[in-house]
LOLUMLUM-110431 format. One record per residue (C-alpha): z negated, x, y negated. Coordinates in steps of 0.05 Angstrom, whole numbers, plus 5000, padded with zeros to 4 digits. Layout:
// LOLUMLUM-110431
ZXY...
END
This chain:
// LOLUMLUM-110431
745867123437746367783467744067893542736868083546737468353619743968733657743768843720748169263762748669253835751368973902754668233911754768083988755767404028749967304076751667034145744166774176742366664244736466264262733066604325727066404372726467134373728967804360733468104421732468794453738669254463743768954505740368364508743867654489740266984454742666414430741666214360738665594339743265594273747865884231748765864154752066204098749566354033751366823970747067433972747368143956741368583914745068533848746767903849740067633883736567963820741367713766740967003798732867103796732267263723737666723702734066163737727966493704731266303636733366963616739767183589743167593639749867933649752268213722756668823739758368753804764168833853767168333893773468383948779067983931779567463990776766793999769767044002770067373937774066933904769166393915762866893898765666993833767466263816760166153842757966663798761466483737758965713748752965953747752966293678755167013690761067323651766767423701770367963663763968443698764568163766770068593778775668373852777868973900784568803922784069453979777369234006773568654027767168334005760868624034757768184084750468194102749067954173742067674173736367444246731666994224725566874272721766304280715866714235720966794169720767554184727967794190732368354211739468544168745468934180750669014123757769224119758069404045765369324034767069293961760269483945761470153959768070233913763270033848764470643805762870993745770270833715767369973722761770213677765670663632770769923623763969593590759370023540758269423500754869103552749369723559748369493474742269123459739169003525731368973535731669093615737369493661735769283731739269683790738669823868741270253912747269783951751770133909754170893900748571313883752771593821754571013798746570833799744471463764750271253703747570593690740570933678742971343634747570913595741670453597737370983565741571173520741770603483734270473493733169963547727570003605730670133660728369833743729870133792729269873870730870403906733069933973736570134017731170764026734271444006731672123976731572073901733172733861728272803803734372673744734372033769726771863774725672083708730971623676726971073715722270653671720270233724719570433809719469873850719770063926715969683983711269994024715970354067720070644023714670833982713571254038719671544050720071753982714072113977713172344047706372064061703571634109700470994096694870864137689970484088690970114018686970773994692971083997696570743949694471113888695971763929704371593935704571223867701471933830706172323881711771823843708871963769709672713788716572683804718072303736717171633743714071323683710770683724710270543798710369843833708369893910710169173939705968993999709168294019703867854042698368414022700868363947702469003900699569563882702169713804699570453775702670883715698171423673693270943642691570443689691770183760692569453773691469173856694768473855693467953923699767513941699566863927698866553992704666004009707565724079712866154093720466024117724666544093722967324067729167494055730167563986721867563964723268233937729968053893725467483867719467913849725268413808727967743771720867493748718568243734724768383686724567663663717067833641717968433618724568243577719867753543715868293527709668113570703468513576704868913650699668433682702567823668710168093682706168373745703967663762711067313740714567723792709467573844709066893832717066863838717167283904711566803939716266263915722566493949719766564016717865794021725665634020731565864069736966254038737466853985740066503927738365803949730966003951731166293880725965933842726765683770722565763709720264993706717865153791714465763769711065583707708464923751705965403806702165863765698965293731695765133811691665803802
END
């Protein structure tokens, strides 16, 4: 069965700190805890859309040391193809150093390591996984060229392509217009467009600013305010489901699984809308990126509650 979704991005190992509180500069706390989980965009959002019963396939890059040697045994247990999950023997495995407050909000610093040695050549090694895919799913933890490839490999052989343009950078209009699919949060929605958001009314304002630049379809996530979802023909405001939170750390990887997962299923956009939002409340009622991941059966039982 060929893959329905690929996804191409950033493989890192989270280290998590439970704090009472965030510290100022030069300050020092004590953590309450430490733990360490897989993580990484890419691989958060090929994890997402597995558990979400799709059929997914991972580029990725990984250093070759114990952390990445474990990833990609982790990895390939859990269903991914290893010959894509590619081991840097020069650098090591990017590692994602993560506060966690006592409110689930965090704070993250990440040494990309390997991450940033994904190239164009690792893409050029697999065409035949770019054949036949519904959904091409990428961020921006990896080199911006080797971003702006995928999309077009992706279009070129007719797939919709996501883009999550995290970490915030500017976008050149090439790229946008190979994107399918936006998905920033509020502030990078921001940063992209250069406009302030001061009420929901603006909204519609930076997702048309978006459509101008070439987008086809914008998705503005709000976290606990919801989304805001706009493209030519039709607006749609979403609420978050509301859930007791633990962990937000990888709410928006989730939401990207369930959206491509819907849309890969060929969903109408509201209910591929809802299926991400619904697996983003999810993953913020569990600690941990992967770990909080939900599956299909924990989905489907949660959207039958509303």
């Amino acid at each position: 069965m060929p893959n329905s979704i690929l996804v191409l991005g950033s493989s890192n190992v989270d280290l998590i700190l439970k704090v009472p509180r965030f510290n100022q500069p030069g300050e020092t706390i004590r953590a309450d805890h430490l733990t360490t989980v897989y993580g990484g965009k890419g691989a958060n959002q090929a994890i997402a859309a597995k558990r979400l019963g799709a059929e997914v396939a991972l580029i990725t890059r990984l250093g070759d040391d114990h952390y990445g040697q474990s990833y990609r045994r982790y990895l390939t247990k859990k269903g991914l193809n290893p010959k894509s999950i590619f081991l840097d023997k020069k650098v090591p495995t990017g590692i994602a150093f993560i506060e966690l407050d006592t409110k689930g909000e965090n704070r993250i610093v990440v040494a990309p390591g390997s991450n940033s040695y994904l190239s164009i050549d690792d893409l050029r090694k697999y065409p035949p996984l770019f054949r036949k895919i519904k959904v091409f799913v990428t961020q921006l933890e990896i080199p911006f060229e080797t971003v702006t490839m995928g999309l077009k490999m992706a279009k070129k052989y007719g797939a919709l392509t996501l883009l999550n343009p995290s970490p915030s950078r500017p976008l050149s209009n090439e790229t946008l217009s190979l994107t399918d699919f936006l998905i920033p949060n509020e502030l990078e929605a921001q940063s992209l467009t250069g406009l302030k958001m001061r009420t929901k009314q603006d909204l519609p304002k930076m997702a048309t600013t978006l459509l101008k630049m070439g987008v086809k379809n914008v998705v503005i996530t709000l976290g606990s305010k919801g989304l805001f979802f706009k493209n030519p023909y039709e607006e749609i405001w979403m609420e978050a489901f509301k859930v007791k939170v633990v962990d937000t750390t990888a709410a928006g990887d989730a939401f990207m699984g369930g959206l491509a997962c819907g849309l890969s299923e060929g969903k109408p956009i509201w209910e591929a809308l809802m299926f991400g939002n619904a697996a983003g409340a999810l993953a913020t009622t569990k600690l941990g990126a992967q770990p909080s991941l939900p599956s299909r059966k924990e989905l489907i039982r949660f959207l039958k509650r509303y």
